[in-house]
N, C-alpha and C positions, 0 to 999 in steps of 0.2 A: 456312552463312550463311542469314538469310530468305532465305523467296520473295517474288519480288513483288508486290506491291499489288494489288489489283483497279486498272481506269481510272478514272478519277476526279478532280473538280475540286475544289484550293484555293480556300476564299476568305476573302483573306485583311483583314479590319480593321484598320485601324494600318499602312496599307502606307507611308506615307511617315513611321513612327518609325524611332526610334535600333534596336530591337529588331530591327525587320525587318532595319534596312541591315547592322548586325553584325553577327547570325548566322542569321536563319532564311534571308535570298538567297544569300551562300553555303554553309548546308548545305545547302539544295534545292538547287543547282545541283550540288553534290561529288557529291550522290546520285545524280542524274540524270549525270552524269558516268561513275560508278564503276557505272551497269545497273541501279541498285536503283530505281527506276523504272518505272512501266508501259508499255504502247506507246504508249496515247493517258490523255493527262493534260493540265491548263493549269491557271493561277492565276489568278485576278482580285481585283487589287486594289481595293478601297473605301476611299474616302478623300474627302477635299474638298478638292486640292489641284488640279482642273480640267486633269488629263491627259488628252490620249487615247490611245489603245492607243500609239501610237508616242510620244509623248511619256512615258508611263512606262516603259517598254521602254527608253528611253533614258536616263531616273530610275534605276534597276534599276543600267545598265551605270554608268554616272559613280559610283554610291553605290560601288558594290564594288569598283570600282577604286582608289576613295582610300580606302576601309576595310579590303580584306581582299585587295588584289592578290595573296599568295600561293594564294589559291583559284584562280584562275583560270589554271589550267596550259595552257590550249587556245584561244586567244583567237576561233577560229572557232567552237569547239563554245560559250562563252559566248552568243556571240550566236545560236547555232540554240534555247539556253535562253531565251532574251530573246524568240524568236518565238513562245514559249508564256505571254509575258504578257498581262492584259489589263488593263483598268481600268475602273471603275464610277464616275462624282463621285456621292457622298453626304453628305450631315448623316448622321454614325449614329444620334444621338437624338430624329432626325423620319424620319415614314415616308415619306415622298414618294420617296426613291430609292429603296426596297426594290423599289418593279415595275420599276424600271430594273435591277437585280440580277437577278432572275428572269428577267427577256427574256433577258439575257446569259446566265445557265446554259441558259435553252432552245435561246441559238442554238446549241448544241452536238448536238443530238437524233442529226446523223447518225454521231457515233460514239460507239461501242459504250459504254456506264459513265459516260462524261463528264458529262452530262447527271445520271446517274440517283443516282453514287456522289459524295457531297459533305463534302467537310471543309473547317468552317468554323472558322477561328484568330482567337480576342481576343488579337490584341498593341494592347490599348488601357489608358489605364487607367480602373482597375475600377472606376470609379462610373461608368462607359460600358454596362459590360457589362450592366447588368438593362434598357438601355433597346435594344441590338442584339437580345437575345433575345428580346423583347417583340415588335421589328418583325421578325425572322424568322418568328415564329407568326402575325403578324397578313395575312405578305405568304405565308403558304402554303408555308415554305421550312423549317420546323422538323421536329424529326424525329416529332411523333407528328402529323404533315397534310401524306401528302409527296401530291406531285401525277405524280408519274411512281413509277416501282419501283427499288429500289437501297438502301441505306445513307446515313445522317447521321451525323456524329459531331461534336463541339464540342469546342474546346480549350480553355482557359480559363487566362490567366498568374494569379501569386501578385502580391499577395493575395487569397485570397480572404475579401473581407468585413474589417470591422475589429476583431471582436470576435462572440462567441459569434450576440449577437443577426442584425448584419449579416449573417452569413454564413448563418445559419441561411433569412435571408429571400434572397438571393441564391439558394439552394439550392432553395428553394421556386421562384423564376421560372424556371430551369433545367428545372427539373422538369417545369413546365407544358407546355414547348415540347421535352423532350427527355427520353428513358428513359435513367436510370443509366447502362445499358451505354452509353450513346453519348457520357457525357459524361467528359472527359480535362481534369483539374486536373494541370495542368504545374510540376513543381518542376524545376529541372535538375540539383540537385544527384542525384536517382536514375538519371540518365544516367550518373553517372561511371564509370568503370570502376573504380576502388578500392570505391565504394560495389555496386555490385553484387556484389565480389567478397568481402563481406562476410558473406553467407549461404551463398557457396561454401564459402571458409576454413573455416567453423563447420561444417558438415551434411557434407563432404566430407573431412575429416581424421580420423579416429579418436583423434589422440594428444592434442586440444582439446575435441570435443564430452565426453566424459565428466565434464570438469572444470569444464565451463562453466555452473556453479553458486554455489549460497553457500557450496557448504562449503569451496570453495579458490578462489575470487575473491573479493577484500578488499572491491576498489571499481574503478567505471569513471569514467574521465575524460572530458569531450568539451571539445575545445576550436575554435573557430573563429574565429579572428584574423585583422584586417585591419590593417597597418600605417600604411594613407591611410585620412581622415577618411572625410567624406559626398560629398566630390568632384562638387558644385555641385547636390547633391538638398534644398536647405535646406527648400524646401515640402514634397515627401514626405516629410523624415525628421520633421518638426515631426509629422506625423499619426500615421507608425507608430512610430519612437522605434525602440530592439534588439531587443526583447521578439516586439514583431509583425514587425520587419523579417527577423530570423533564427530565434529561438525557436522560434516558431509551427512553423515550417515545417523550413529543415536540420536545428537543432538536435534536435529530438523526433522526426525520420524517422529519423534516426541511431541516435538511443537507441533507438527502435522494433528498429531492424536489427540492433541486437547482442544485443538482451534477448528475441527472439521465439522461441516456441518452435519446433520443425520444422515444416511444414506436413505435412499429410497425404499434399498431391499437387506438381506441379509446375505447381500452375495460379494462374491471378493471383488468383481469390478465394480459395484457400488461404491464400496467400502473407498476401494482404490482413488477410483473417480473423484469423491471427496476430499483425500488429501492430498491429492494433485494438486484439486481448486485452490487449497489454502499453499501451496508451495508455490503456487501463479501469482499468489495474491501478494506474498513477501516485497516488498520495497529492496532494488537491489543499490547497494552500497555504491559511494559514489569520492572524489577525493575530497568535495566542498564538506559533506558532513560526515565523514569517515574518522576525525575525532573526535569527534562527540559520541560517536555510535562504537568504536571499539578500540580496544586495547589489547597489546598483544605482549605477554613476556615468556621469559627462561629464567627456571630456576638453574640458581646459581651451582656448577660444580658438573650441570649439563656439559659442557666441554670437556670434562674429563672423562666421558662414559668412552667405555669402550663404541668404537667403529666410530666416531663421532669428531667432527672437525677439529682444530683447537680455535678456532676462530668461527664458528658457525653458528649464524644470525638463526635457526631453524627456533618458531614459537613451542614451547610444552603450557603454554597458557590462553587463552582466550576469556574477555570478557566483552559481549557485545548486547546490542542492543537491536528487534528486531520489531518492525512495522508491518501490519499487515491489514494491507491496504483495498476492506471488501465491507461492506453491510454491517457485519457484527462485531468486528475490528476495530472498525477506524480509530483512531486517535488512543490504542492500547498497548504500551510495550509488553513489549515480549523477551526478558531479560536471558541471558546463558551463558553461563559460568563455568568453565572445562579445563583442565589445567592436570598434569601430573606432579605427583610432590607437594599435595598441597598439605588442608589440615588433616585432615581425616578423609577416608570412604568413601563416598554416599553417593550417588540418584536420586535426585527427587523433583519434584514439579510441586509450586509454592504459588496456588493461586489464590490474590490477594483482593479481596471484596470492598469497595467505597463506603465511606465510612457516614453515618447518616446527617444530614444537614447541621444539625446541631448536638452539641455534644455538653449532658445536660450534670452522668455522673462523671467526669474525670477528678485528679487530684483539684485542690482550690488553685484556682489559677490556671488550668492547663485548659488550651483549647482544642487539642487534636486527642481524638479518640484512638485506643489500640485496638486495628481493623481483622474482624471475624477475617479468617483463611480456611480454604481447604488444603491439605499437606496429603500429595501422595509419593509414599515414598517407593523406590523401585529397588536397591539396593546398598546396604548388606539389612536393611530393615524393610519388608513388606507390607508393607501398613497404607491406611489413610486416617487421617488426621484432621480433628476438625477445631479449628482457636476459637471461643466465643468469649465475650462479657459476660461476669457474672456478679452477682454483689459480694464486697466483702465483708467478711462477718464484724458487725459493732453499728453504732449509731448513724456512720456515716452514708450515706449513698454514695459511695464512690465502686467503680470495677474493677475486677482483675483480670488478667484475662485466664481462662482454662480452655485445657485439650478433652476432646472424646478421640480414644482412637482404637484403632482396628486394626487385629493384625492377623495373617492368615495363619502361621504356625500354631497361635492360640486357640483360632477358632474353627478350625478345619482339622479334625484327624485325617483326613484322606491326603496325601503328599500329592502335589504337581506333579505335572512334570515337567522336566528339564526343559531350557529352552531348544538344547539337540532332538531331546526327544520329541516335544511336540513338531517341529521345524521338519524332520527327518519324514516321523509318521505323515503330515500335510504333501509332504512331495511325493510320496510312496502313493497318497490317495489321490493324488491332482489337485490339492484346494492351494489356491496361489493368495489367500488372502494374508495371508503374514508374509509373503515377500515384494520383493521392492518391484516395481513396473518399470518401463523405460521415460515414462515422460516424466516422473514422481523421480530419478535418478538425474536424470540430464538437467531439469529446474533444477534440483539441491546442489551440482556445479558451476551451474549458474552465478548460483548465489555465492557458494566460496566461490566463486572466480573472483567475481565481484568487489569482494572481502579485501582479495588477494591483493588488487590492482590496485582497489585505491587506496591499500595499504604500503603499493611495492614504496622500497628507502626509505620506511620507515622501520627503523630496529625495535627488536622485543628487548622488552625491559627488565631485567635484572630483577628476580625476587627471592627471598629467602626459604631454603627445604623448608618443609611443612611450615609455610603461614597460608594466605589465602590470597596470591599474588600479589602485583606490585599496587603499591598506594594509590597510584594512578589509577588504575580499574573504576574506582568507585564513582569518578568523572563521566561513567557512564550513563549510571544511575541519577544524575545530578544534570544530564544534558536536557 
């Protein structure tokens, strides 16, 4: 397991959201529960909700008790958590509290790190963030103007930016007020533990890495499905639409993570550096072949969501097709299916093996074989999954096809952890290998830009709650 932390102070923005109340108070709290914590450490919250320290300390315990009561296994150690809260009132987009922030990290001087070691978390949203950054550098709390000795680090939630341009200039104020290395772009989908296990599988198995090319992988699927709509985001989803809501960021981390080649080292800029290359490597979208490569629609009834236009062309579906055009790629799609509202649940990555020259047992008469896959699923099932031919039982030589599959719940008594909690603990120790880099973010807008343009006038298409978008999609796969 890590080591622990350097001491060190939270501070945290957004402390009276939905984000905070759900997961990041109790995964700080499980953490500090289960020792993964340092000796002396505290949070302070900013916000303008006009607490004081006992008053949010009290905010803190009500939230998680009606959100996430299974956290709380020790109702005395909760509340010894609770004594390490604090609170700041602030506007974050005026600087007038920022020296009231700073007095508060100072009043910490007499022990050891607190003071000196600061990580600071945007759970706000992101048209917040270029004006916290601004008043952290102006009020002397940024990390290239520190005023004491220690470490800075910035967290930063998705999205970042709206598109190529936005983010590009987000990037740039980041920048001003904080070096690369200190800055942590939070995805949570690279907490999971199926996706982490992802580069395991691959680089740790001998009987897979060999094959895991063009010459016997057909094609990869990625699919990310949600069964519930927008579930009362009608303003945000009107801005970002599937594209930016998911694409951007699960979707193309994913593909990243299957399509990468080995890293050199076991270090996060290796790691990184590789699925860069395969984000460089993507073929960006263009109007000539933009219908053949995707399809875009809205489930029906989308217009009537609350905040949500009555006329608004915004996609909750994507089906596309993706080229990646390098050495071990060429000539492979790379299929991805994202959509809200659709059949069911699920995450998974569905990679589909070429199927052997001749095909000796199928039914009589049939000349296509049903092709071995590996299925790795990422959620609401943690698994991988392996399709093979096998004989079926009687005279004939004919196959069927069977699953071997694996799943971690079954096989693992030891529980994961969270993807906050891993993501949380990695920022607390410095390892940036689960978060997104800046040239690994501005390619994947790239690419939705891409998407976007040689999409623009063309409307999404109308498809039914829970099926599995419009009928068109499938023109994808057929292009």
């Amino acid at each position: 397991m890590s080591t622990r932390p350097d001491n060190f102070t939270i501070v945290l923005f957004g402390a009276g959201g939905d984000l905070a109340a759900r997961k990041l108070y109790p995964s700080i709290y499980q953490l500090f529960r289960w020792g993964h914590m340092p000796e002396a450490w505290r949070l302070i919250g900013v916000g303008r909700a006009g607490h004081d320290h006992q008053g949010f300390r009290k905010y803190v315990f009500d939230r998680v008790m009606e959100l996430s009561p299974d956290a709380v296994d020790d109702r005395q150690h909760f509340e010894q958590f609770c004594e390490r809260l604090f609170y700041v009132n602030a506007v974050l987009d005026q600087p007038e509290g920022y020296a009231a922030l700073r007095e508060e990290i100072r009043s910490s001087r007499g022990e050891s790190g607190v003071c000196s070691n600061i990580l600071f978390y945007l759970s706000t949203p992101p048209s917040l963030a270029p004006a916290i950054v601004g008043n952290l550098a102006r009020a002397g709390l940024g990390g290239r103007s520190l005023d004491c000795t220690g470490w800075r680090k910035i967290v930063v939630e998705k999205p970042f930016g709206n598109d190529l341009s936005s983010s590009r200039e987000l990037n740039r104020l980041l920048e001003e007020a904080f070096d690369e290395r200190q800055i942590y772009r939070i995805d949570h989908y690279l907490g999971k533990e199926p996706v982490q296990n992802i580069m395991v599988f691959r680089f740790s198995n001998g009987m897979f890495e060999p094959l895991w090319n063009r010459q016997y992988i057909a094609q990869v699927q990625v699919t990310i499905a949600e069964e519930f709509g927008i579930r009362g985001r009608g303003a945000y989803y009107e801005e970002a639409g599937l594209l930016r809501d998911i694409v951007q960021n699960h979707g193309l981390q994913l593909l990243a993570a299957v399509a990468m080649e080995p890293p050199v080292a076991l270090d996060p800029d290796a790691i990184r550096d590789e699925k860069a290359k395969v984000l460089r490597s993507i073929r960006l979208f263009d109007r000539d072949t933009a219908g053949q490569m995707a399809v875009l629609g809205q489930y029906e009834g989308y217009r009537e969501e609350r905040g949500v236009a009555p006329d608004s062309n915004v996609e909750t579906f994507a089906s596309l097709k993706f080229m990646v055009d390098n050495w071990r790629w060429s000539g492979v799609p790379f299929y991805m299916k994202a959509g809200k509202s659709l059949g069911r649940t699920v995450t998974e990555i569905v990679i589909t093996f070429r199927c052997p020259p001749q095909n000796f047992y199928g039914e009589r008469g049939a000349a296509a074989c049903t092709p071995n896959q590996v299925i790795l699923g990422i959620q609401p099932d943690e698994t991988v999954a392996i399709r093979f031919g096998t004989k079926r039982p009687g005279e004939e030589l004919v196959t069927d096809p069977v699953f071997m599959k694996f799943d971690y719940r079954e096989s693992f008594a030891e529980r994961g952890l969270t993807p906050y909690h891993r993501l949380l603990l990695d920022a607390m120790e410095g390892n940036q290998m689960n978060f997104i880099r800046r040239d690994s973010l501005e390619r994947s807008w790239e690419i939705v830009d891409s998407i976007r343009e040689a999409l623009s006038g063309t409307l999404p298409e109308p498809y039914p709650q829970h099926s599995w978008g419009p009928d068109s999609a499938q023109r994808v796969y057929e292009g």
